[in-house]
C-alpha positions as CSV (number, residue, x, y, z in Angstrom):
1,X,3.9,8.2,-13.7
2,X,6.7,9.7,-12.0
3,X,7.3,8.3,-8.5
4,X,10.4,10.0,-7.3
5,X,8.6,11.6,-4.7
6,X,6.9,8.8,-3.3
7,X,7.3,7.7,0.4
8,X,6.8,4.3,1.1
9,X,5.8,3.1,4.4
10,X,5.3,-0.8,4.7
11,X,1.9,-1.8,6.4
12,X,1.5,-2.1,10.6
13,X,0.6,-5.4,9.8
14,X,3.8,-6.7,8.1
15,X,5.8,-8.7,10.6
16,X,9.8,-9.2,10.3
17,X,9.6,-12.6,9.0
18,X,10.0,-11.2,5.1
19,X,6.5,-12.5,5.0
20,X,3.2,-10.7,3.3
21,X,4.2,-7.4,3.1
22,X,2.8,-4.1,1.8
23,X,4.4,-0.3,1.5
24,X,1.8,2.5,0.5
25,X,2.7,6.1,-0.9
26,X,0.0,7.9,0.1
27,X,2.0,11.2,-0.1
28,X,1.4,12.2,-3.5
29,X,-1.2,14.3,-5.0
30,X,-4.3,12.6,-6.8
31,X,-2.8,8.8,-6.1
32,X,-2.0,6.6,-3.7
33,X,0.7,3.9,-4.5
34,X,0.4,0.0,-3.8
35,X,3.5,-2.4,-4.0
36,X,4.8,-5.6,-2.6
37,X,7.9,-5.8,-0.6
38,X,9.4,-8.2,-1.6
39,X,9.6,-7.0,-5.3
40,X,9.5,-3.4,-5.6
41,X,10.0,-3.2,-9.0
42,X,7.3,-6.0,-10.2
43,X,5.0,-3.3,-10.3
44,X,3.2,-1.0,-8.2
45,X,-0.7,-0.2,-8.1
46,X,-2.5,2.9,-8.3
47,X,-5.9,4.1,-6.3
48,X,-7.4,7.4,-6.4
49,X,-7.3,8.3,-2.8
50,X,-11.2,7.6,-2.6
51,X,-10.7,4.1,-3.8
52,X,-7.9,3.6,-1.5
53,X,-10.0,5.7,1.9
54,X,-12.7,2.6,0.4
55,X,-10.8,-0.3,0.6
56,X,-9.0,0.3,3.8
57,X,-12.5,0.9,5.3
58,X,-14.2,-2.3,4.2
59,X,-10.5,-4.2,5.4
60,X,-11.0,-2.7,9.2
61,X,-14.9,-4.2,8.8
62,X,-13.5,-7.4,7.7
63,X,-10.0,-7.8,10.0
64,X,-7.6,-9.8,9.5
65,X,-7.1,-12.8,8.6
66,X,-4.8,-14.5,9.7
């Protein structure tokens, strides 16, 4: 999958501690683009944007955490 065009944006939630943090690339057509922070290139998940719209619903349901 080519993700050249991808623009990340890291999570409201991600504080500046270099703690639990998120980006999304939501900017590209068909996919939306999951990855952790702190090691951008161990991998990087992929949603259909339905999946994604689905899981970011139930996660405002449920709030956070911590």
């Amino acid at each position: 999958m080519d993700m050249t065009d991808a623009r990340w944006r890291k999570s409201t939630y991600s504080g500046t501690n270099g703690g639990s943090c998120v980006e999304v690339a939501d900017n590209l057509t068909g996919v939306v683009l999951v990855r952790d922070t702190k090691d951008r290139d161990g991998g990087t998940l992929a949603f259909t944007p339905a999946s994604w719209a689905g899981f970011v619903e139930l996660a405002k349901e449920i709030g956070p955490t911590a």
